[in-house]
C-alpha positions, 0 to 999 in steps of 0.5 A: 481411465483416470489418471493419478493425480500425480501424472495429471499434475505433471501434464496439466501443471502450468494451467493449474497454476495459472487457475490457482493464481486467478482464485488466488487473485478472486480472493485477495484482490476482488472479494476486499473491494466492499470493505469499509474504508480504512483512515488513510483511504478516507483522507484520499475522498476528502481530496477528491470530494473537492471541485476539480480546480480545487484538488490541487490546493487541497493536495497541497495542504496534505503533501503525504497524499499523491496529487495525481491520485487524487485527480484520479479518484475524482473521476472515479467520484463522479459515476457513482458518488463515494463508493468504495468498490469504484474508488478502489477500482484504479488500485485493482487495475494497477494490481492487474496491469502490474501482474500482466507486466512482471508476464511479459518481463519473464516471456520476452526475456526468458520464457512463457514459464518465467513470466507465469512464474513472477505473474503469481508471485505478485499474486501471492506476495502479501505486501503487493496484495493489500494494495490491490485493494486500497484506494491508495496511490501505491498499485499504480505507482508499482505499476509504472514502476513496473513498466519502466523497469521492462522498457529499460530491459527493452531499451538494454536489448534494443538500444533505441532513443525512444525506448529511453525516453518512454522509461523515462516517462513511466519513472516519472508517472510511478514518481507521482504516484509516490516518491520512493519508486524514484529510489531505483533509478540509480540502480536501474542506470547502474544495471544498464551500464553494466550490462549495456551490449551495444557502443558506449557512446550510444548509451552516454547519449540516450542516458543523458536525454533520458534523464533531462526528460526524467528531470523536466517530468518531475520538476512540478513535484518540487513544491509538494515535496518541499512542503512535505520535507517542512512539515516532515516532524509534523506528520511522522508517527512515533512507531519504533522500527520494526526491522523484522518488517524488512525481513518479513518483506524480503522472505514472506514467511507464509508463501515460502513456508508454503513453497517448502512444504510443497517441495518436500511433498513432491516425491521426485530426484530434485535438482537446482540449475541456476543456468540463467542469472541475469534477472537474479542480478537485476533483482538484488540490485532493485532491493537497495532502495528497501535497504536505503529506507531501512539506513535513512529510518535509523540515521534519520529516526524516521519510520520508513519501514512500513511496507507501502514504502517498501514496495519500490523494491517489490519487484526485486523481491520477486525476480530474486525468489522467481529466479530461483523457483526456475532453477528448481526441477524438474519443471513440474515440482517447481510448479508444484513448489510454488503452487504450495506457496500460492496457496499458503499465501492465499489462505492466510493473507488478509486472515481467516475470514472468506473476505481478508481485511488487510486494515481491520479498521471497520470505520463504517459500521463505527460511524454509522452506529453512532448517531449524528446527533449526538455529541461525537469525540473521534481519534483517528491516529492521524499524525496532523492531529498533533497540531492542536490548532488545526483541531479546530480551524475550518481549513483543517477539520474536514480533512481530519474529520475524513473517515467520519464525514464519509459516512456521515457527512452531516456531522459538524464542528458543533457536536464533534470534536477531534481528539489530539494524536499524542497523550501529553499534558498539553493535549489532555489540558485541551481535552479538559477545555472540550469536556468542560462544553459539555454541559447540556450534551445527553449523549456522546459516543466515543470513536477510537482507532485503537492505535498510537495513543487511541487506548490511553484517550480511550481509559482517560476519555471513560474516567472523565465522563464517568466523573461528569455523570455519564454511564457507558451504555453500549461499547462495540468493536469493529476491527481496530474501531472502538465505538463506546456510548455514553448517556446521563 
């Protein structure tokens, strides 16, 4: 005899939800790996394109990027050559590690329940699921990031020397990932003293070795950071604050929007019993960094709210909103709330498509429709390209060249040029000095990354040609990728 759907959810509820979770996992992690790298992922190749005993002078000369990553990527370079599924492999298996972790916070320190729950909230919450993905540095900082935040609970639990020094190394790892995850650290202290059960004077002794092996760890950073802190107005872009992507990563409309509607499909007498708040507390507290970000971008006039930077306060996000899905019940509607969640996130993130593209910037099929031969004029809305001296020094344009060498790596300074990132007068009278070459050129194809500044050169670029005698033939659209194809 069958049994309803409604009982055999109540009986088999936790599988089910893990199984959504891994579909959930199949389809925003795994089917994305094959898509075309995006601008800043082709930046990371570059780097790692380089000897090894090269990559940390080019590191150097682009601070923005993670020298550590980059190291790992060469590796990853060096089985199959530029790939995109192997160069994102390492960000995958930082999703997976990062997944597997938030599990053992919930289990050891709640139940088996809890860590299943926070597991798929990291599956579902849409700013950690792009970078699952991205060959970037940011899966595995969060995953280290992650790592410390469970030894310090172990090391609150135990109150062991050597589980403070281990925290004080995965802090340090998820620092060289990227900086910002060093934002929870005071936090994190705060947390410990307060909720330190053992002698004082224990904690005062095991903090203070901590941190000088904290500090010693992260001392090779200081020359990156210094340079990266000097050619900060160089490299900031001049998007507005967007403070609706703080609320956005605070309350992720798609998944609670899902959660809501499944609750309210549960036909059930629903409780809510906050019995256990201590990783509600812990949660609110590793969501300052997020909002520190927020007052450094306003006072500052610095574009910090994007969501990568915002991920060092992922995990607080996921333990304040894991916490209160425990609180609901019975057990089976808060499995079926955030089923609901899980897949309402699943569907949507990424788009509609059966394989998401979280960047939409489809630099392949741009490049490599465009011929070698011809005379190339590429934006990348890259911040560097404001330096109009750079455009053309050899030491600088095959970094700023990246998504283009990387698909076509037989493109030269001789029939490619850079287009400046901002509109000014300046950088159109440079432009003009470009076009002005242009005098036995037959064919030319404009790449545009249809960002910042890419629409006004776009318009600007078509007038000027159209003036010199070329016709548009051909004009394509990847994603935010505009290719347009000139001929006289």
């Amino acid at each position: 005899m069958k049994l309803p759907i409604a009982l055999f959810w109540r009986q088999r509820s936790l599988f089910i939800l893990a199984t959504l979770g891994l579909l959930a996992a199949v389809r925003l992690w795994i089917l994305p790996l094959g898509n075309s790298f995006w601008l800043d992922e082709s930046l990371v190749v570059s780097i790692a394109k380089n000897q090894i005993a090269d990559i940390g002078a080019a590191a150097y000369q682009a601070p923005s990027q993670s020298t550590l990553f980059c190291y790992v990527q060469w590796v990853m370079l060096q089985f199959a050559g530029v790939n995109e599924i192997l160069t994102r492999l390492p960000s995958l298996l930082g999703a997976a590690g990062s997944a597997y972790v938030l599990y053992r916070i919930g289990a050891e320190f709640v139940n088996c329940e809890a860590g299943l729950i926070y597991a798929v909230l990291f599956v579902a919450f849409p700013q950690t699921t792009a970078e699952a993905s991205n060959a970037r540095p940011y899966a595995l900082g969060l995953f280290f990031h992650l790592l410390a935040l469970l030894t310090l609970l172990r090391w609150r639990r135990d109150g062991r020397q050597r589980t403070a020094i281990v925290f004080a190394v995965y802090t340090a790892l998820s620092a060289y990932f990227h900086l910002f995850f060093l934002l929870a650290v005071p936090l994190e202290a705060g947390y410990l003293a307060w909720k330190w059960p053992h002698a004082r004077r224990r904690l005062f002794e095991q903090a203070a070795w901590a941190g000088l092996v904290l500090l010693g760890c992260v001392l090779p950073l200081t020359p990156q950071t210094s340079r990266l802190m000097s050619m900060r107005r160089i490299l900031e872009f001049p998007s507005p604050d967007d403070w609706f992507e703080l609320v956005r990563f605070f309350f992720p409309i798609g998944l609670l929007a899902g959660c809501f509607l499944a609750w309210l499909l549960a036909f059930a007498p629903k409780t809510f019993d906050m019995k256990e708040r201590d990783h509600l507390t812990l949660g609110f507290l590793l969501m300052v960094p997020a909002l520190a970000l927020a007052g450094a971008s306003e006072f500052w006039h610095l574009n910090l709210l994007v969501p990568r930077y915002l991920l060092c306060s992922a995990p607080g996000v996921i333990l304040v909103w894991g916490s209160c899905l425990r609180a609901l019940g019975p057990p089976w509607v808060r499995r079926m709330t955030l089923a609901g969640g899980l897949v309402s996130s699943a569907a949507f993130a990424g788009g509609l498509a059966f394989v998401p593209d979280f960047q939409h910037e489809d630099w392949r099929s741009a490049v490599r429709n465009a011929h070698p031969s011809d005379r190339m004029l590429v934006y990348n809305g890259l911040a560097e390209t404001r330096q109009l001296e750079w455009l053309t020094d050899s030491q600088h344009w095959d970094y700023l060249m990246a998504p283009v060498l990387v698909y076509q790596p037989g493109v030269t300074q001789a029939n490619a040029s850079l287009v400046p990132f901002e509109f000014t007068p300046e950088d159109r009278e440079y432009m003009d000095r470009i076009l002005s070459g242009f005098t036995t050129e037959k064919n030319v194809n404009v790449i545009m990354r249809v960002k910042f500044s890419g629409l006004a050169w776009l318009i600007w670029l078509d007038q000027h040609l159209n003036r010199m005698g070329f016709r548009r033939t051909r004009v394509s659209s990847y994603g935010r990728m505009e290719l347009w194809a000139y001929q006289r």
